[in-house]
PAROPA-641299 format. One record per atom (N, C-alpha, C, O): x, y, z; residue in one letter; residue number from 0. Coordinates in steps of 0.1 Angstrom, whole numbers, padded with zeros to 4 digits. Example, Ala and Ser with C-alpha at 12.3 -4.5 7.8 and 13.67 -1.06 7.14 Angstrom:
<atom u="0132" v="-0057" w="0078" aa="A" i="0"/>
<atom u="0123" v="-0045" w="0078" aa="A" i="0"/>
<atom u="0132" v="-0033" w="0078" aa="A" i="0"/>
<atom u="0142" v="-0033" w="0085" aa="A" i="0"/>
<atom u="0128" v="-0022" w="0071" aa="S" i="1"/>
<atom u="0137" v="-0011" w="0071" aa="S" i="1"/>
<atom u="0129" v="0000" w="0079" aa="S" i="1"/>
<atom u="0134" v="0011" w="0080" aa="S" i="1"/>
! end
This chain:
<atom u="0474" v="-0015" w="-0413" aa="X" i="0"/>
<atom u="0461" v="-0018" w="-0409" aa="X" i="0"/>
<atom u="0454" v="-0025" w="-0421" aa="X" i="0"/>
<atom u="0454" v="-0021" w="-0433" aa="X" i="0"/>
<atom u="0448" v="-0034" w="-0416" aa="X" i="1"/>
<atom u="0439" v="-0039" w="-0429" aa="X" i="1"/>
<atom u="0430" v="-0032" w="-0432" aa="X" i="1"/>
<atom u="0425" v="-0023" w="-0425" aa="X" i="1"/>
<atom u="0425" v="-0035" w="-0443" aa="X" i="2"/>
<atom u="0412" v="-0029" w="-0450" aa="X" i="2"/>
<atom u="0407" v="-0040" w="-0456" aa="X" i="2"/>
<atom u="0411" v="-0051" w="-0461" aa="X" i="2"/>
<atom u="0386" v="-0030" w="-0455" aa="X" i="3"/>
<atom u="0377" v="-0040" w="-0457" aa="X" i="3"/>
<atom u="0372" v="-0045" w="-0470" aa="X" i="3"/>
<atom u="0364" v="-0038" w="-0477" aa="X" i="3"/>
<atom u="0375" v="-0054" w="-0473" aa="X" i="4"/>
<atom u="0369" v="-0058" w="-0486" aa="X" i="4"/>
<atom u="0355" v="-0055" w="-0487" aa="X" i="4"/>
<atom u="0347" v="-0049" w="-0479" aa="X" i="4"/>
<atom u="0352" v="-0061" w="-0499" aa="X" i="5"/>
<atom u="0338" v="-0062" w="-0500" aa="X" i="5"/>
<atom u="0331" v="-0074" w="-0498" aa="X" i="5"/>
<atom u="0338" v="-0084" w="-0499" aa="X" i="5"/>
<atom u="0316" v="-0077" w="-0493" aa="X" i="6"/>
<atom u="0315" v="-0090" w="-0479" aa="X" i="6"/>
<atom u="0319" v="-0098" w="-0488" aa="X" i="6"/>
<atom u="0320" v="-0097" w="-0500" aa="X" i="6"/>
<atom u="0321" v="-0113" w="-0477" aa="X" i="7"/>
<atom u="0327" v="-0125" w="-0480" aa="X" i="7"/>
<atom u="0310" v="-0134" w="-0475" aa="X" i="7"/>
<atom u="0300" v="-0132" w="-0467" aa="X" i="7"/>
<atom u="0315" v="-0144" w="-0483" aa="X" i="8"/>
<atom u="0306" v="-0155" w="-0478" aa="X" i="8"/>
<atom u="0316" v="-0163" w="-0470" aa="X" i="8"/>
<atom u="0326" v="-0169" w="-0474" aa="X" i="8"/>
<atom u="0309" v="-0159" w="-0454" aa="X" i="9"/>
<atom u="0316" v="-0168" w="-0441" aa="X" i="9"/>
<atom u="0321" v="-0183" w="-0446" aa="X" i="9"/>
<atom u="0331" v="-0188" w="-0442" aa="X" i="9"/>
<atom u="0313" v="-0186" w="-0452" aa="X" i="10"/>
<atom u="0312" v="-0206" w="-0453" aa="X" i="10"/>
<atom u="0323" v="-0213" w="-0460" aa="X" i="10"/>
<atom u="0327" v="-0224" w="-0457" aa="X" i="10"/>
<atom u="0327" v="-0203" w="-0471" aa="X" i="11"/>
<atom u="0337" v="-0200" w="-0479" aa="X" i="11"/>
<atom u="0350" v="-0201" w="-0481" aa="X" i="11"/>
<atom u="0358" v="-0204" w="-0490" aa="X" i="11"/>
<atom u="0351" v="-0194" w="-0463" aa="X" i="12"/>
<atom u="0364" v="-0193" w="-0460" aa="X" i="12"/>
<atom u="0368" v="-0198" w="-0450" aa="X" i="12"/>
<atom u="0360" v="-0199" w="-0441" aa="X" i="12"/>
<atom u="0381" v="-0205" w="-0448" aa="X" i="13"/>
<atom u="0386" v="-0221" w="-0439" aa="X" i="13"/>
<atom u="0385" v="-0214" w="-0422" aa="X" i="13"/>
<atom u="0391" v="-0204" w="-0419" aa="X" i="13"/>
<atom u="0380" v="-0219" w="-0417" aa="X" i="14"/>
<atom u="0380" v="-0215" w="-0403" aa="X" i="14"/>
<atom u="0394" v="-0204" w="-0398" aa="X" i="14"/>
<atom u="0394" v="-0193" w="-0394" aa="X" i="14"/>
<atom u="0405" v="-0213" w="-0402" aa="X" i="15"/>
<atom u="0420" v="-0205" w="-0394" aa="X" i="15"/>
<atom u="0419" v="-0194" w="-0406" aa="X" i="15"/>
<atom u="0430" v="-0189" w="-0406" aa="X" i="15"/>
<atom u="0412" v="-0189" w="-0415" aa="X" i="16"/>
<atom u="0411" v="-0177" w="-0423" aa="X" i="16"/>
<atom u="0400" v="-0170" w="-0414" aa="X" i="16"/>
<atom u="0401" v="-0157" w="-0414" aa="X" i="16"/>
<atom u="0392" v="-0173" w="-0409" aa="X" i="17"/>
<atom u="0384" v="-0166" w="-0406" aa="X" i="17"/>
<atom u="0391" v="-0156" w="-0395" aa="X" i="17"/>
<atom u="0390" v="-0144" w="-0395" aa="X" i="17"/>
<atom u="0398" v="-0164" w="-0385" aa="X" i="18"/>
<atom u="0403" v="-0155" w="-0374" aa="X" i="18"/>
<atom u="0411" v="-0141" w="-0376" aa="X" i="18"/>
<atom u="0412" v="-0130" w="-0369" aa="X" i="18"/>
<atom u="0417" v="-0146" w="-0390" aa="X" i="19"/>
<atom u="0423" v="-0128" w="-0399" aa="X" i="19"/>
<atom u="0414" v="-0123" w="-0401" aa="X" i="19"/>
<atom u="0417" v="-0111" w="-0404" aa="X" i="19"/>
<atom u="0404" v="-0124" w="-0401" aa="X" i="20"/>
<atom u="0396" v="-0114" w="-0408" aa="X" i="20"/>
<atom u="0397" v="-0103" w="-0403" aa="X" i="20"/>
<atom u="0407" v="-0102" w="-0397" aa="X" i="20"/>
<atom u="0388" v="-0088" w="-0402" aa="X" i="21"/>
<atom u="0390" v="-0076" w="-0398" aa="X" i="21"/>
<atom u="0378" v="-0071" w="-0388" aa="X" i="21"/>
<atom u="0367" v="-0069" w="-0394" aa="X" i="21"/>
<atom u="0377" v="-0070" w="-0376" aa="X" i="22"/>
<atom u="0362" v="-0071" w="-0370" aa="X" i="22"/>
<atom u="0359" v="-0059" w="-0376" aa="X" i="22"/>
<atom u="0366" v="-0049" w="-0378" aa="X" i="22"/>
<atom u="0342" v="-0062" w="-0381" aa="X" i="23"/>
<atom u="0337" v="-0051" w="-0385" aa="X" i="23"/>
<atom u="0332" v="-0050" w="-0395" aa="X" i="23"/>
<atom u="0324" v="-0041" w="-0399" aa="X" i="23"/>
<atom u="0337" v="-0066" w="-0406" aa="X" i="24"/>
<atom u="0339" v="-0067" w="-0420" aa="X" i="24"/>
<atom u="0326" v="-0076" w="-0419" aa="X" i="24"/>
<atom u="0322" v="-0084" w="-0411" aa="X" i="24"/>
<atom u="0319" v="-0071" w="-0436" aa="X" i="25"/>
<atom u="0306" v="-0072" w="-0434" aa="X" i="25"/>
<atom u="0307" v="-0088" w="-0444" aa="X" i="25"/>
<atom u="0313" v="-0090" w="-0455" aa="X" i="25"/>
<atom u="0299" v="-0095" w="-0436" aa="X" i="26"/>
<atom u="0301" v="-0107" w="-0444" aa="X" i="26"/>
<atom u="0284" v="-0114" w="-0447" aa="X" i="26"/>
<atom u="0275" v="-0107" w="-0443" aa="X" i="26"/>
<atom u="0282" v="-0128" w="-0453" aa="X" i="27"/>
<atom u="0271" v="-0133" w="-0456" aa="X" i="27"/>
<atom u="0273" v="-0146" w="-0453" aa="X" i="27"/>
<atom u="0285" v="-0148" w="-0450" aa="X" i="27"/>
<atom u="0263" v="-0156" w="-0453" aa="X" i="28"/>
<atom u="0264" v="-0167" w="-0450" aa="X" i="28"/>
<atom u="0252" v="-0177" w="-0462" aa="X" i="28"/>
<atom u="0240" v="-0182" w="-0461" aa="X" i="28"/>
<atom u="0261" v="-0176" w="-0472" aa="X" i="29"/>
<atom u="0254" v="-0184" w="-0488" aa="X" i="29"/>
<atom u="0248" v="-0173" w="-0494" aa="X" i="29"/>
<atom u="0249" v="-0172" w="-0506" aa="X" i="29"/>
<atom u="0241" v="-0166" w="-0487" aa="X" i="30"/>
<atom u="0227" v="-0157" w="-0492" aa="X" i="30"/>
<atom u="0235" v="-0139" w="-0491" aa="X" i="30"/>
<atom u="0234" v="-0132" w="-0482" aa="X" i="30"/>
<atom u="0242" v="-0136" w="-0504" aa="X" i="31"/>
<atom u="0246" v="-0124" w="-0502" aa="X" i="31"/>
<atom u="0235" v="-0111" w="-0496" aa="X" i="31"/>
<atom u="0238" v="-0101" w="-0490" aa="X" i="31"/>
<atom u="0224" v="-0115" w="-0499" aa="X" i="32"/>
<atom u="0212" v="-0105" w="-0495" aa="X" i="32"/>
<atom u="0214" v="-0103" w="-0483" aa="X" i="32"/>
<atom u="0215" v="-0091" w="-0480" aa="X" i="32"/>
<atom u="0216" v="-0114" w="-0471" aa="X" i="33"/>
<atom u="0214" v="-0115" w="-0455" aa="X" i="33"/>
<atom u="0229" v="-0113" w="-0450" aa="X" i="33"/>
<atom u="0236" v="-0123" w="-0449" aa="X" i="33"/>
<atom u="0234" v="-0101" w="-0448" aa="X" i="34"/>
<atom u="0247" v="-0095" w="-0448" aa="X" i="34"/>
<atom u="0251" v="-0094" w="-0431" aa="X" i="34"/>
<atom u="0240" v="-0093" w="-0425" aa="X" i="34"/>
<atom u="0257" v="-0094" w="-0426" aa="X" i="35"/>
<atom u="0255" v="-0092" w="-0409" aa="X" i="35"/>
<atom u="0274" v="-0086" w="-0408" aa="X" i="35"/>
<atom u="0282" v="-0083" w="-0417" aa="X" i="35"/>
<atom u="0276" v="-0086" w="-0390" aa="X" i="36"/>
<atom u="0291" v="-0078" w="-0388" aa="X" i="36"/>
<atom u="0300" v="-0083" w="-0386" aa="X" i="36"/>
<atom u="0302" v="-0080" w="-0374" aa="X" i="36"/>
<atom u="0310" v="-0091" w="-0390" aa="X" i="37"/>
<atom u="0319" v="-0103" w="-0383" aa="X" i="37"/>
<atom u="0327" v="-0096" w="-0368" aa="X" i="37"/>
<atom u="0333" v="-0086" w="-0369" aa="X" i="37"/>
<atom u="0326" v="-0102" w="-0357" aa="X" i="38"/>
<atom u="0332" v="-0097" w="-0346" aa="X" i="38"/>
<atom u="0341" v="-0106" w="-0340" aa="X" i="38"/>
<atom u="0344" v="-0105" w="-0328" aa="X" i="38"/>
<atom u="0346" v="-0117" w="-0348" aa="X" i="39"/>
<atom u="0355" v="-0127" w="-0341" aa="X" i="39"/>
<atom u="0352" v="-0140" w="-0344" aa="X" i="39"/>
<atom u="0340" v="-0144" w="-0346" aa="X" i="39"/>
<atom u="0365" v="-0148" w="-0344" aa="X" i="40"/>
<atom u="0361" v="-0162" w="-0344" aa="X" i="40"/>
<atom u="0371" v="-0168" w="-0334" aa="X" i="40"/>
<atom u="0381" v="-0162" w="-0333" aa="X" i="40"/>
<atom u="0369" v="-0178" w="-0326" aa="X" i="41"/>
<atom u="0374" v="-0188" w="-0317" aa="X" i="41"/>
<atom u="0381" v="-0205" w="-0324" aa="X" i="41"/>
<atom u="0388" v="-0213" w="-0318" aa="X" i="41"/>
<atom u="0378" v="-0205" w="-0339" aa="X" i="42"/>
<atom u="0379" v="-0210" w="-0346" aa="X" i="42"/>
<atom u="0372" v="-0222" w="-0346" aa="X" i="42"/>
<atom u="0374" v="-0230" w="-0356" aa="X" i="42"/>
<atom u="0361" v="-0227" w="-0333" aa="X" i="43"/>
<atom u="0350" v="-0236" w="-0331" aa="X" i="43"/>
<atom u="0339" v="-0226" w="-0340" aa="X" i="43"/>
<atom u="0334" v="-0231" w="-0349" aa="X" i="43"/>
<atom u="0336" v="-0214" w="-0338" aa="X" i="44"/>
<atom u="0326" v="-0207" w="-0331" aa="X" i="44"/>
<atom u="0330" v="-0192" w="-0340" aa="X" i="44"/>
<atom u="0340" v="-0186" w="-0340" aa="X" i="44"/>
<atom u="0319" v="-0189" w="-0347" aa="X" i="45"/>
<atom u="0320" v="-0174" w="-0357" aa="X" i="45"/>
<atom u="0307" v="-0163" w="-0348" aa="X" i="45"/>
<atom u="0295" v="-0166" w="-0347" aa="X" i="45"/>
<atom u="0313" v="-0152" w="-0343" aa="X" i="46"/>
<atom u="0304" v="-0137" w="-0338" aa="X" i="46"/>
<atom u="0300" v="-0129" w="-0353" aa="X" i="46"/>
<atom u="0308" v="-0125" w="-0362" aa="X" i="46"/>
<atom u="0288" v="-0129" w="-0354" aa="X" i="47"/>
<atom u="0286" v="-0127" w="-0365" aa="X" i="47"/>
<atom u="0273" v="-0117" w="-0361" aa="X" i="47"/>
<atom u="0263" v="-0123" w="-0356" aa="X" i="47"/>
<atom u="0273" v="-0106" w="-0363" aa="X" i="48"/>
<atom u="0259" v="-0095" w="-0356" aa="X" i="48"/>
<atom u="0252" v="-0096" w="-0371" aa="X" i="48"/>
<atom u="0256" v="-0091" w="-0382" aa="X" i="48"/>
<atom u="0242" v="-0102" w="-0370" aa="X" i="49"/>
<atom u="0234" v="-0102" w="-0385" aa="X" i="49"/>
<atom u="0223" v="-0091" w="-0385" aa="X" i="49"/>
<atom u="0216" v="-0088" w="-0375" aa="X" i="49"/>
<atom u="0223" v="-0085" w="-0397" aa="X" i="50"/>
<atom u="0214" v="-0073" w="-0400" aa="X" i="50"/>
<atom u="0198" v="-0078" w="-0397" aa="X" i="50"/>
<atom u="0190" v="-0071" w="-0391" aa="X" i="50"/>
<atom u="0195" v="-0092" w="-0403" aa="X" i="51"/>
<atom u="0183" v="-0093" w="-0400" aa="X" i="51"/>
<atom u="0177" v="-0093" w="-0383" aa="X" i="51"/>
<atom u="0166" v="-0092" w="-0378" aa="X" i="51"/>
<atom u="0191" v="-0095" w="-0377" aa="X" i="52"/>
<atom u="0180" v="-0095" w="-0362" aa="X" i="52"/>
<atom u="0185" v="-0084" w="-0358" aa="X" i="52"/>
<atom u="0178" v="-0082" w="-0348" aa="X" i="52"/>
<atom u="0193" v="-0076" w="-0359" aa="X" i="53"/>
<atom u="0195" v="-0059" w="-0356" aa="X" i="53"/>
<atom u="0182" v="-0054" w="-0362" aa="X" i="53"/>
<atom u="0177" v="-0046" w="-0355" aa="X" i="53"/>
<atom u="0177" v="-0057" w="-0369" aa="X" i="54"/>
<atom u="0163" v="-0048" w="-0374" aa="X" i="54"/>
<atom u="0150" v="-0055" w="-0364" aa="X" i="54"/>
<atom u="0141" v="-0046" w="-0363" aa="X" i="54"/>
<atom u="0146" v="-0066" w="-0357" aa="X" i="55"/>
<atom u="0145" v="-0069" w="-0352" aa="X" i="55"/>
<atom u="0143" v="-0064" w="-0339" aa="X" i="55"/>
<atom u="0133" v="-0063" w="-0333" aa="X" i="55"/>
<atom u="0158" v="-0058" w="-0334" aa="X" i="56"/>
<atom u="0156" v="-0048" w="-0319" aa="X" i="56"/>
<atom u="0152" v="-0032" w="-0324" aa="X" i="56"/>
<atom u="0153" v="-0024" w="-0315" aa="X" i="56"/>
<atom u="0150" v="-0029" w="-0332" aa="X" i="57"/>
<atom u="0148" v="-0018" w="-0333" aa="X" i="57"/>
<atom u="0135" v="-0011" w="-0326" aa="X" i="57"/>
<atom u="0134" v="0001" w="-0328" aa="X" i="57"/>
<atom u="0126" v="-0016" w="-0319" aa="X" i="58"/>
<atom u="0117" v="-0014" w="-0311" aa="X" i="58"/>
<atom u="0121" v="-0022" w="-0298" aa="X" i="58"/>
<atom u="0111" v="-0026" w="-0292" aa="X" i="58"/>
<atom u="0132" v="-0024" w="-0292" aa="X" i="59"/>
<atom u="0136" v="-0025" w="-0281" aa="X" i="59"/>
<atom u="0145" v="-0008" w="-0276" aa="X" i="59"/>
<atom u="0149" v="0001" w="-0283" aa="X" i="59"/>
<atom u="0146" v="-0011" w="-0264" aa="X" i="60"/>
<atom u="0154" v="-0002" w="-0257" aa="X" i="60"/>
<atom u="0166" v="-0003" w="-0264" aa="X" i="60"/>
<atom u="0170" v="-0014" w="-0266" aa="X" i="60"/>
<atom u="0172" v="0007" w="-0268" aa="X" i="61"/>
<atom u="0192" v="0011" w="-0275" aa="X" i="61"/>
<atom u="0186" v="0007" w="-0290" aa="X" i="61"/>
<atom u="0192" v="0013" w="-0299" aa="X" i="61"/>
<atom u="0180" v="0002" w="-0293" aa="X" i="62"/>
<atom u="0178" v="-0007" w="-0309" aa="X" i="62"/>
<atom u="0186" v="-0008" w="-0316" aa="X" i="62"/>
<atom u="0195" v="-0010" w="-0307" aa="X" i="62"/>
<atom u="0191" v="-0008" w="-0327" aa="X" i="63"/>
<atom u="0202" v="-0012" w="-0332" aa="X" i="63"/>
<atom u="0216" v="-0016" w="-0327" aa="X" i="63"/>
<atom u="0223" v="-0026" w="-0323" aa="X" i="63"/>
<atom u="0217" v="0001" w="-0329" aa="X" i="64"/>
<atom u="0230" v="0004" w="-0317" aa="X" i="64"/>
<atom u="0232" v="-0009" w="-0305" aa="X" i="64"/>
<atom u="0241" v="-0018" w="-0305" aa="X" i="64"/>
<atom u="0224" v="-0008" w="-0298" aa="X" i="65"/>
<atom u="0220" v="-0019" w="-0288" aa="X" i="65"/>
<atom u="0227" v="-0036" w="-0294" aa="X" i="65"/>
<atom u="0235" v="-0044" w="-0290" aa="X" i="65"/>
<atom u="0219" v="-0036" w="-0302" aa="X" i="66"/>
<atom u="0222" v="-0050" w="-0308" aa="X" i="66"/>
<atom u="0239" v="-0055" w="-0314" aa="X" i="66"/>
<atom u="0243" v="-0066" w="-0314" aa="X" i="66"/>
<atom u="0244" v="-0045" w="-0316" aa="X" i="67"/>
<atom u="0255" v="-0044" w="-0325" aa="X" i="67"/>
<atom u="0264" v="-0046" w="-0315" aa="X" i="67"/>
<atom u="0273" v="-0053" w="-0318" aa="X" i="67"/>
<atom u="0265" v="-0038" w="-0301" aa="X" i="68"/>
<atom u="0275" v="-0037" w="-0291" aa="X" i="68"/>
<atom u="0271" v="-0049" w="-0278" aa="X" i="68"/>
<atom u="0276" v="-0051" w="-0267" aa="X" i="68"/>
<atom u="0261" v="-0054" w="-0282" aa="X" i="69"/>
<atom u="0261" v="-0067" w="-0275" aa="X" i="69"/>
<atom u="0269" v="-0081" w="-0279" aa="X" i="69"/>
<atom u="0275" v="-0089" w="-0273" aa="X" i="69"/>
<atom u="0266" v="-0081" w="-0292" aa="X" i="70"/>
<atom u="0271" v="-0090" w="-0301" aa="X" i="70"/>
<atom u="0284" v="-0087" w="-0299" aa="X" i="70"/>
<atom u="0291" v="-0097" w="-0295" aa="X" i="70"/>
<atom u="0291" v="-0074" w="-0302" aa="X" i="71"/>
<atom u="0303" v="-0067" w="-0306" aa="X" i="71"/>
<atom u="0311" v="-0069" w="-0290" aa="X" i="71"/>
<atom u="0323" v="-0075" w="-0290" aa="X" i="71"/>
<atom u="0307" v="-0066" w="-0279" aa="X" i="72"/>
<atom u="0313" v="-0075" w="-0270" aa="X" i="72"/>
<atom u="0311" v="-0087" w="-0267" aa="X" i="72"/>
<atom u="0319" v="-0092" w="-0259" aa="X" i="72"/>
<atom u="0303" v="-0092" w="-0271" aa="X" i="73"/>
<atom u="0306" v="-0106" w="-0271" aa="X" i="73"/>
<atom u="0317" v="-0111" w="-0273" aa="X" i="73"/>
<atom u="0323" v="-0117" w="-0265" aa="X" i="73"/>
<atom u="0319" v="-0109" w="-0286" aa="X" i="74"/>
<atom u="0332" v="-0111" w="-0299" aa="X" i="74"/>
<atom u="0342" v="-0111" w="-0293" aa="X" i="74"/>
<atom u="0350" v="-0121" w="-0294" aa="X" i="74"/>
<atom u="0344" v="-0098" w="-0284" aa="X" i="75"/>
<atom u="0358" v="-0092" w="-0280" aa="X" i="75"/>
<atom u="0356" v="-0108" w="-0268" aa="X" i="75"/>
<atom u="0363" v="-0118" w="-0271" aa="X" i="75"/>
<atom u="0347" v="-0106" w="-0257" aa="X" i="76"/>
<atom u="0352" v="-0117" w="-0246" aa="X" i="76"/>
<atom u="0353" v="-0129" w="-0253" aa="X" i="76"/>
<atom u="0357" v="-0137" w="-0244" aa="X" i="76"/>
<atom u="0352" v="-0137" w="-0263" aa="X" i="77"/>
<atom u="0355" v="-0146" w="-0268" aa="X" i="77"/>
<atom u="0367" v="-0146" w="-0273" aa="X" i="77"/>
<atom u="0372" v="-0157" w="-0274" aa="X" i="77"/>
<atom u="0375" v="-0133" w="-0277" aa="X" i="78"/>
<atom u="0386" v="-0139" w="-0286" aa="X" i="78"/>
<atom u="0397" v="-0127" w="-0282" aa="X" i="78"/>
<atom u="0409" v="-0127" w="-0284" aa="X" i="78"/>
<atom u="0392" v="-0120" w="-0277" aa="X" i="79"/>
<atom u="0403" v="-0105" w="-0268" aa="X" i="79"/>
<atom u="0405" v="-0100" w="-0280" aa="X" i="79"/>
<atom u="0417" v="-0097" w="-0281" aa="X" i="79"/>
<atom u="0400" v="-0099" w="-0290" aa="X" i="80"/>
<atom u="0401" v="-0085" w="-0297" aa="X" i="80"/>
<atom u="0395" v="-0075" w="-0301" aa="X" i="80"/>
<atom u="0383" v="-0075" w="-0306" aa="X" i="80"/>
<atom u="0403" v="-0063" w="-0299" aa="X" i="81"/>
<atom u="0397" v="-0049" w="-0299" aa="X" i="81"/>
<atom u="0394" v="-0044" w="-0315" aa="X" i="81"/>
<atom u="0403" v="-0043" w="-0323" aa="X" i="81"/>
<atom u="0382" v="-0041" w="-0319" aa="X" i="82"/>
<atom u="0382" v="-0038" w="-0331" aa="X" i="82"/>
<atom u="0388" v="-0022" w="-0329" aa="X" i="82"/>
<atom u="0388" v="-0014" w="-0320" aa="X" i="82"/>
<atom u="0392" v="-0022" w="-0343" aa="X" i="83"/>
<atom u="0394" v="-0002" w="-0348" aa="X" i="83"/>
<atom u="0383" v="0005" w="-0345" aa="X" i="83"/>
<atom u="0372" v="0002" w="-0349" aa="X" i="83"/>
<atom u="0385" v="0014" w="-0338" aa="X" i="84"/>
<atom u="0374" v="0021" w="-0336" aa="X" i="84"/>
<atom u="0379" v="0039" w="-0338" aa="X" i="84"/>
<atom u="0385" v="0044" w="-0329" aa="X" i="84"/>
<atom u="0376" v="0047" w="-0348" aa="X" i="85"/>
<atom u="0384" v="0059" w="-0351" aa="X" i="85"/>
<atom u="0376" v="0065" w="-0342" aa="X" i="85"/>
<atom u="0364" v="0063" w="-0338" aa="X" i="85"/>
<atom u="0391" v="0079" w="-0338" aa="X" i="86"/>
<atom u="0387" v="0083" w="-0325" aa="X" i="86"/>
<atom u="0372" v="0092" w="-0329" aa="X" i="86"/>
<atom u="0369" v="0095" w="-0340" aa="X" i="86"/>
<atom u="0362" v="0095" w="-0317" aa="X" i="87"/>
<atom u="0354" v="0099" w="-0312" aa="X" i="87"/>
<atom u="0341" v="0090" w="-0319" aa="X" i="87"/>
<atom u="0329" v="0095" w="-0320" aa="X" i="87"/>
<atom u="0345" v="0071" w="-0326" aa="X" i="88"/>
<atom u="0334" v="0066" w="-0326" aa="X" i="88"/>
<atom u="0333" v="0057" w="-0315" aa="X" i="88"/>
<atom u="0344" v="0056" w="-0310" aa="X" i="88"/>
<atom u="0326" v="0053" w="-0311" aa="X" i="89"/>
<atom u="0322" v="0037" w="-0304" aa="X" i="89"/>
<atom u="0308" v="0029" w="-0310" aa="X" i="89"/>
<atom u="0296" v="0031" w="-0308" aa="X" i="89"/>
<atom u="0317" v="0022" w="-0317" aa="X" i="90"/>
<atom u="0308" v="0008" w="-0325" aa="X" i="90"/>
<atom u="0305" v="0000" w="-0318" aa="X" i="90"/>
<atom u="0299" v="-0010" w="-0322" aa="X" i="90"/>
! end
């Protein structure tokens, strides 16, 4: 099984690299500050659940949580993959 590095700058890395990546792996886009969840790439098209708009739902109904597993299936119907999920979590 792979393991997660420490984040990547998305921009950085060639598209057909992105599709290895590991869903779940916390990456940035230029700005290491603004960190978000990678959940898949289509290799047009990167799922990327970004922290700044998870904080965002946090005064919606589910809040975070909510945000994370909307994005997080998204990812999956875009590209059919199951992230690791150790038993008794759901991310």
């Amino acid at each position: 099984m792979a393991k997660f590095v420490p984040a990547l700058d998305i921009h950085a890395i060639a598209p057909e690299d992105r599709q290895r990546l590991q869903i779940g792996q916390w990456v940035y886009a230029s700005d290491p500050s603004a960190k978000g969840r990678f959940y898949g790439s289509t290799g047009a098209h990167d799922v990327v659940a970004w922290l700044g708009n998870a904080r965002a739902w946090r005064r919606k109904q589910g809040g975070m949580p909510a945000y994370f597993r909307t994005i997080r299936d998204y990812g999956r119907s875009l590209t059919g993959r199951l992230p690791y999920a150790p038993q008794g979590h759901n991310f």
